[in-house]
C-alpha positions as CSV (number, residue, x, y, z in Angstrom):
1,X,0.0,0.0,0.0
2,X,1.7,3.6,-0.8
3,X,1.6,6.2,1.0
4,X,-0.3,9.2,-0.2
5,X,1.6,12.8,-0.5
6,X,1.8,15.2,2.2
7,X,0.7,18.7,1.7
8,X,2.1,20.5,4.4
9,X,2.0,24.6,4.6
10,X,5.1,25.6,7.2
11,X,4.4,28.6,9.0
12,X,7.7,30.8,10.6
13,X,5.7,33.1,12.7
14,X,6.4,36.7,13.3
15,X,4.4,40.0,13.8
16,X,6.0,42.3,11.1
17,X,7.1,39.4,9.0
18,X,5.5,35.6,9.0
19,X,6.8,33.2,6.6
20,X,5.0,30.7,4.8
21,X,5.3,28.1,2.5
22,X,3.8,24.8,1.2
23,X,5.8,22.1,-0.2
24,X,4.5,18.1,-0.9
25,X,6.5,15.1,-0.3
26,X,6.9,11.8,2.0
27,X,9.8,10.4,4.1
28,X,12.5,9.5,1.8
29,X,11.5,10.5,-1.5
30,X,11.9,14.3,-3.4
31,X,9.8,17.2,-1.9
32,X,8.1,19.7,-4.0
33,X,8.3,23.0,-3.6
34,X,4.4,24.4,-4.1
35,X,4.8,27.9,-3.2
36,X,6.5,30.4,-0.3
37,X,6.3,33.7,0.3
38,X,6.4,36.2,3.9
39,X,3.1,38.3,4.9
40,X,4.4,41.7,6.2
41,X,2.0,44.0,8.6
42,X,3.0,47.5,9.3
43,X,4.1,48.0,12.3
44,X,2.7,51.5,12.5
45,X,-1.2,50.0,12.0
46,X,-2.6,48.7,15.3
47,X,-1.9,45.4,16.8
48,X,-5.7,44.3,15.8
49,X,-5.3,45.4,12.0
50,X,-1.9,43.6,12.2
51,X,-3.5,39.9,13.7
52,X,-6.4,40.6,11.1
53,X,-4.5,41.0,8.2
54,X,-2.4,37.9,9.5
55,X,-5.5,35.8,9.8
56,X,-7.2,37.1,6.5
57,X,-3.7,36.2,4.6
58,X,-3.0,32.7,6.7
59,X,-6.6,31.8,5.6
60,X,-6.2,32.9,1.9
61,X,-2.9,30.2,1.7
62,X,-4.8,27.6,3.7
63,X,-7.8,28.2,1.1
64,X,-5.8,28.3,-2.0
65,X,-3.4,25.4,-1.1
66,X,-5.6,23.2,0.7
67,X,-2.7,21.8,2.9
68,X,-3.3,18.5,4.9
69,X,-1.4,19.5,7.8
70,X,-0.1,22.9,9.5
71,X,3.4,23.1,10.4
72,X,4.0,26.4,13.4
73,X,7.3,27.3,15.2
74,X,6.9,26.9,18.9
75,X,7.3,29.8,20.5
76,X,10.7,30.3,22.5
77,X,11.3,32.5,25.4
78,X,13.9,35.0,24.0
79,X,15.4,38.3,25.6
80,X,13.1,40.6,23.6
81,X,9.7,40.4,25.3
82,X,8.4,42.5,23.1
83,X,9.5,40.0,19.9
84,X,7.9,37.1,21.7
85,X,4.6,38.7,22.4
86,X,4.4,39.4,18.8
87,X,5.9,35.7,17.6
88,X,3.4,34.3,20.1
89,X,0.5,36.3,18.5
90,X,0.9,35.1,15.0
91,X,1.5,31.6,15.9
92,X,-1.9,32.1,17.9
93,X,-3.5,33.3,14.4
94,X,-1.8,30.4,12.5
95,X,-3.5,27.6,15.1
96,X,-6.6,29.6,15.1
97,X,-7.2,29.0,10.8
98,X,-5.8,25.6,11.2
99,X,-8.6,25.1,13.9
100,X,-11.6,26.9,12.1
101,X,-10.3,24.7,8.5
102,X,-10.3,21.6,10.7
103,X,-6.8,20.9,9.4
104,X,-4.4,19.3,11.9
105,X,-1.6,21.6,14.0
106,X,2.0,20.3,14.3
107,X,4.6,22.3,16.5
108,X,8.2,21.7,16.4
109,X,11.1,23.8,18.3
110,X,13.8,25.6,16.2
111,X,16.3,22.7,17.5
112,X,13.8,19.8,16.0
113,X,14.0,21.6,12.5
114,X,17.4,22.2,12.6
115,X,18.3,18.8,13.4
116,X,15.6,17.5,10.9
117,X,17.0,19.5,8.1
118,X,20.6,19.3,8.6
119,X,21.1,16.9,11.0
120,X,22.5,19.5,13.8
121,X,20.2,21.2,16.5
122,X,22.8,23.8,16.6
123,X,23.0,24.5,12.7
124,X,23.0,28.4,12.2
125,X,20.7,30.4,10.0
126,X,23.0,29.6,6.2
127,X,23.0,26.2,7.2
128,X,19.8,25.5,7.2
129,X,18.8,27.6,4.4
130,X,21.2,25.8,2.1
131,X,19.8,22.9,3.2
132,X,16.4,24.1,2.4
133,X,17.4,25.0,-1.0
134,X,18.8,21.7,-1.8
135,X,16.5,19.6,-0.4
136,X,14.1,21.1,-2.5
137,X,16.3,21.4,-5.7
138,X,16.3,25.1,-5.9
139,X,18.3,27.1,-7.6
140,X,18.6,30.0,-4.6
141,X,17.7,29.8,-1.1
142,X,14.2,32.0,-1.0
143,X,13.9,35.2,0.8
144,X,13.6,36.5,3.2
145,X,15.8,33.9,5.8
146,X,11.5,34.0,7.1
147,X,10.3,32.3,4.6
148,X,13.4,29.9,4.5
149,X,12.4,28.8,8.1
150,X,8.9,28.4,7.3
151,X,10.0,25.8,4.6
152,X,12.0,23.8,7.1
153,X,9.4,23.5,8.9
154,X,7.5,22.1,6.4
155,X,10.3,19.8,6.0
156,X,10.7,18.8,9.6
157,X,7.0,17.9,9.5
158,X,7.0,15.6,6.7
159,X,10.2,13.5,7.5
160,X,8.9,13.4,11.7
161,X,5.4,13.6,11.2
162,X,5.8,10.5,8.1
163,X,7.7,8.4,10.7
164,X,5.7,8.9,13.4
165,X,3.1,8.3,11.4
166,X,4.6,4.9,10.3
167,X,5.2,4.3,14.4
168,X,1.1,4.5,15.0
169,X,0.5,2.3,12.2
170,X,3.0,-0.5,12.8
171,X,1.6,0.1,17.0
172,X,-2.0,-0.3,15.6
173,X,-1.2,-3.3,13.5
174,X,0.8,-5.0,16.0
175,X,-2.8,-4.3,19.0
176,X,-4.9,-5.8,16.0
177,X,-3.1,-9.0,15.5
178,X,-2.2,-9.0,19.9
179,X,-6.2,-8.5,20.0
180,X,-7.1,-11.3,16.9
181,X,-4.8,-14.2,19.0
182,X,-6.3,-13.4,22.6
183,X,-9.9,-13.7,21.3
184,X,-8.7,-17.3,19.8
């Protein structure tokens, strides 16, 4: 039985700039790039024009790209406050269209990307976008470094969430057949 393609739209979330991006793939074979882009919101409009225009442009890319799973950046406490209030704002927006589309949420650290993508949880910002832009055949590393990140989390997704996904089934197989020989 194959597996069907993953449609998974990465989200890098930010306040003045949130990457996004969408690629399609499976564990261990090629990934697609389907699109990628960053949604700015001046930071001279208020704070509830800002999360608007975040949800009405999360929910235009969910709409458009019908993706099968959302991929967010856990927030991370970082010295700014004032970044992470805004970081932790957008990611709110991103769970909230993921929950009102019914699509499912994934959240991964910055160190579980990393170490998805290039193997290190302590791979710097080049490293990964080269990585990114190899792994999906590119022929230069999008930008802003933004949407980079919200491609490797894409990427993280499909090669954990695949294999996890391969854990629950081989679990659920294995309770079937446990269940089948103490009913005999």
């Amino acid at each position: 039985m194959s597996q069907a393609t993953l449609r998974v739209l990465g989200i890098d979330p930010g306040l003045t700039r949130c990457g996004i991006g969408v690629i399609e793939g499976l564990p261990g074979s090629p990934l697609k790039l389907i699109s990628v882009g960053v949604i700015k919101t001046p930071s001279d409009n208020p704070l509830e024009q800002r999360l608007f225009q975040l949800e009405e442009e999360i929910t235009n890319w969910v709409s458009k790209y019908q993706p099968d799973r959302i991929a967010v950046e856990r927030v991370f406490s970082q010295h700014n406050v004032r970044t992470v209030m805004g970081t932790g704002q957008a990611a709110g927006i991103a769970l909230l269209v993921a929950a009102k589309a019914g699509i499912p949420v994934v959240m991964h650290t910055p160190s579980e990307v990393k170490a998805a993508v290039t193997g290190s949880g302590r791979a710097n910002k080049v490293q990964v976008a080269e990585m990114v832009k190899r792994l999906l055949s590119l022929t230069e590393i999008p930008k802003p470094v933004d949407s980079t990140d919200a491609l490797a989390l894409a990427i993280c997704h499909i090669w954990r969430g695949g294999g996890n996904s391969k854990i629950e089934a081989a679990l659920a197989a294995e309770k079937s057949r446990l269940a089948k020989l103490v009913r005999k």
